[in-house]
C-alpha positions as CSV (number, residue, x, y, z in Angstrom):
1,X,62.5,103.9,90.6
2,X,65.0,105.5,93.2
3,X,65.5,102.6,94.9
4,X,66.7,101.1,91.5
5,X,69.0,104.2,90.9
6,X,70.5,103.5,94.3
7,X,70.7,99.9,93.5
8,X,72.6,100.5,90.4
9,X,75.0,103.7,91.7
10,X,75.5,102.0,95.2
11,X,75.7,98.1,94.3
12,X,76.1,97.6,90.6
13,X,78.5,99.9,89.7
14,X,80.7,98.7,92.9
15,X,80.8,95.0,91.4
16,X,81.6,96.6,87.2
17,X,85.2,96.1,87.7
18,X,86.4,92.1,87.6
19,X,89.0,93.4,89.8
20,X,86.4,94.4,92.7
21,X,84.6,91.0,92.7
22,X,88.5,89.3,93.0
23,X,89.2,91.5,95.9
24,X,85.6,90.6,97.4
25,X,86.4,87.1,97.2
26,X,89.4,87.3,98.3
27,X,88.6,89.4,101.3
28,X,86.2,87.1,102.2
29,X,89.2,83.7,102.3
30,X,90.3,86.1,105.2
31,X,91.0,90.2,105.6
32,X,94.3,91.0,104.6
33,X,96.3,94.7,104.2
34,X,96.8,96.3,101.1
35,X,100.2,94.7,100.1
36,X,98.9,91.2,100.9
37,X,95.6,91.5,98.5
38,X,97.9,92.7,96.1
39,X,100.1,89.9,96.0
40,X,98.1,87.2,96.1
41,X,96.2,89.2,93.4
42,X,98.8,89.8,91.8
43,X,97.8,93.2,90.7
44,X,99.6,96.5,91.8
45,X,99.1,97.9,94.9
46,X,97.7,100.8,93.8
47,X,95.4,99.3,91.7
48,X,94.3,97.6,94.6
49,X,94.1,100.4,96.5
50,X,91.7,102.1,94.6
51,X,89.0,99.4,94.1
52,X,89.3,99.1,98.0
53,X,88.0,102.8,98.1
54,X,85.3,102.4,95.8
55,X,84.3,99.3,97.7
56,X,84.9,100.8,101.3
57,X,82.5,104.3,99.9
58,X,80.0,101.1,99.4
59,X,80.3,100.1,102.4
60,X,81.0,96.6,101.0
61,X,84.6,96.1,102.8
62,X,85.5,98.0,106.8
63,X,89.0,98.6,107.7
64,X,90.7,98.0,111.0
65,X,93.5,99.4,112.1
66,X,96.4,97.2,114.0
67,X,99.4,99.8,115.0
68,X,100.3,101.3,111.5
69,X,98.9,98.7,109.7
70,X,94.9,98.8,108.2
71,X,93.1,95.2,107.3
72,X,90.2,95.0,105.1
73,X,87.4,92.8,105.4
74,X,84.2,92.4,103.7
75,X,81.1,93.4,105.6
76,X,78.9,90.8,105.2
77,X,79.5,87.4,103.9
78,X,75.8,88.5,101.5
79,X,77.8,90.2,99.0
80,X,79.8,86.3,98.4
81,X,76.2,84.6,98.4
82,X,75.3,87.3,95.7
83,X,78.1,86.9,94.0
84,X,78.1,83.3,94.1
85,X,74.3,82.9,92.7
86,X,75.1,85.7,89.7
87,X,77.7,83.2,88.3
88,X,75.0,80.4,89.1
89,X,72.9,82.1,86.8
90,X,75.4,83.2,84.7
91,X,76.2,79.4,84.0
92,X,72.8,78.4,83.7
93,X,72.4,81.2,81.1
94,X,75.3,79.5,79.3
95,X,74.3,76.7,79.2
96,X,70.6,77.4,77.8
97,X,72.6,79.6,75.3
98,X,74.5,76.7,74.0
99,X,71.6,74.5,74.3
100,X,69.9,77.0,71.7
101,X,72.7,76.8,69.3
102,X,73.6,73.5,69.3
């Protein structure tokens, strides 16, 4: 059971916000500072900023620092495999849903 608490504070609650898994995904294309995710994310930057600190207290994205300016990158290419296989299932769940009503 604790290791399913931590699961759930550490993990699941990280990926909660649509606007986490966007930045995880697009972290993963290639690392990029602040202003750039939020730009091609079109969200605000601080917005952006403060999903990178929830995601960075996971230990799901690293920074490193060039001169004044701090990249972001994801820390494993897992958490895109993960990702990628919950929408798998999500679309397979879909589709047995619809199945069922049809």
């Amino acid at each position: 059971m604790d290791e399913l608490r931590l699961l759930h504070g550490n993990i699941c609650q990280a990926l909660g916000d649509p606007k986490r898994i966007q930045i995880l995904y697009a972290l993963h294309d290639e690392p990029r500072h602040v202003s750039a995710l939020a730009c091609a994310l079109d969200m605000p930057q601080p917005t952006v900023s403060r999903h990178l600190r929830v995601l960075r207290q996971r230990a799901m994205v690293k920074t490193e620092r060039y001169g004044p300016a701090v990249v972001y990158s994801i820390t494993s290419p897992k958490i895109i495999a993960i990702l990628d296989e919950m929408r798998n299932f999500l679309r397979q769940t879909l589709e047995r849903q619809s199945n069922i009503l049809s």
